[in-house]
C-alpha positions in Angstrom: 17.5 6.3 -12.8 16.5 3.2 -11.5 13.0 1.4 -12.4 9.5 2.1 -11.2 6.0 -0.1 -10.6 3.0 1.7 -10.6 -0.3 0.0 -9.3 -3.6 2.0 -8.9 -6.4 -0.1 -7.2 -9.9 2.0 -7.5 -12.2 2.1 -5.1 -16.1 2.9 -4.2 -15.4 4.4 -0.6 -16.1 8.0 0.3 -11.8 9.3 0.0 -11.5 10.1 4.1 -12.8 6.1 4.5 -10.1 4.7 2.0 -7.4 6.9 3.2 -8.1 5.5 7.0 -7.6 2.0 5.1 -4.5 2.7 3.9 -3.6 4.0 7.3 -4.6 0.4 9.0 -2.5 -1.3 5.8 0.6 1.2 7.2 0.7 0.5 10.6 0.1 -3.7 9.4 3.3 -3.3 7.2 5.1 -1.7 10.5 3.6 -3.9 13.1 4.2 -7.1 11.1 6.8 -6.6 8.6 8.7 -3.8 10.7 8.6 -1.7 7.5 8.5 2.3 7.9 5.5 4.1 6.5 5.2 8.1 7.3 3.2 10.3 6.2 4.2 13.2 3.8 0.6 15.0 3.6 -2.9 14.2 4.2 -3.3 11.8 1.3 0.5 10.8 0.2 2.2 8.1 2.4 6.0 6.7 1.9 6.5 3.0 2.8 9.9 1.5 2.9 11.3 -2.0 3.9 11.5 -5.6 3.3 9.2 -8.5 3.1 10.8 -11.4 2.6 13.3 -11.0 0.2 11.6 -8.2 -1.4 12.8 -4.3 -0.6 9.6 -2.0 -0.9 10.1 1.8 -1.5 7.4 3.4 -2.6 4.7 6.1 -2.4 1.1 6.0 -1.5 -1.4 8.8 -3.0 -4.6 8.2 -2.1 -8.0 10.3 -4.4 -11.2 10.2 -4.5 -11.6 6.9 -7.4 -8.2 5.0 -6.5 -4.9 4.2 -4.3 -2.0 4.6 -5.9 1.4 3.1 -5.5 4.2 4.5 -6.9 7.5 2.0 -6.2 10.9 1.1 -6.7 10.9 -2.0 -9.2 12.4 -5.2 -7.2 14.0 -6.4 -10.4 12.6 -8.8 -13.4 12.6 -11.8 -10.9 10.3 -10.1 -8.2 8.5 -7.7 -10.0 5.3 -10.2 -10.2 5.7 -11.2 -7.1 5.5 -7.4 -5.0 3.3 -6.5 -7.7 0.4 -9.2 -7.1 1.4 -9.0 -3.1 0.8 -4.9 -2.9 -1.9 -5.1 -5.1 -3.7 -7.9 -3.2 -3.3 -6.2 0.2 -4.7 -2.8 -1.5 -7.6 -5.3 -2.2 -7.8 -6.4 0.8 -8.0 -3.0 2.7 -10.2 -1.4 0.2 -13.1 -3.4 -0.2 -15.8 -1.8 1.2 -17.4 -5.5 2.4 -14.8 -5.6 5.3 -15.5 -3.2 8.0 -12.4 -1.1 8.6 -12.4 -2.2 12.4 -11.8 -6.1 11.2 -8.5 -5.2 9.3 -5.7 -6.2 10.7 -2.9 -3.4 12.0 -0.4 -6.0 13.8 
């Protein structure tokens, strides 16, 4: 069985509002990195593809407190690396400061 990361980013927005976040981050991750994201259920997302030299697999699951990402581990020499990049982009989508109209989807 091969490795796993595991991020959870919480967040303060009501749970339709951070799963139409993680929607945008979706389609940026097709649109701009060509990566496939499709949607198991209302709230659980798979993503899958590279970004640079990184392959992502993993699952979304979004609640009511937090976005969670459940992924295949790149390896000991990229685990930091997807690690701080997912979890910055999770950041990024989920702070409630940025309306959800300025985040980028291409």
């Amino acid at each position: 069985m091969s490795k796993r990361i595991q991020i959870s980013v919480p967040h303060r927005l009501p749970a339709e509002d951070a799963l139409a976040r993680v929607h945008a981050l979706g389609k940026y991750f097709q649109n701009r990195h060509g990566m496939s994201m499709r949607w198991e259920s209302e709230r659980v997302g798979h993503l899958a593809g590279r970004y640079l030299l990184i392959s992502i697999d993993g699952r979304f699951s979004v609640d009511e407190r937090a976005v969670h990402l459940d992924g295949q581990d790149p390896g000991l020499l990229l685990r930091a690396k997807a690690t701080d990049y997912l979890r910055g982009k999770l950041e990024t989508y989920l702070d409630p400061a940025t309306p959800l109209a300025d985040l980028p989807t291409a």
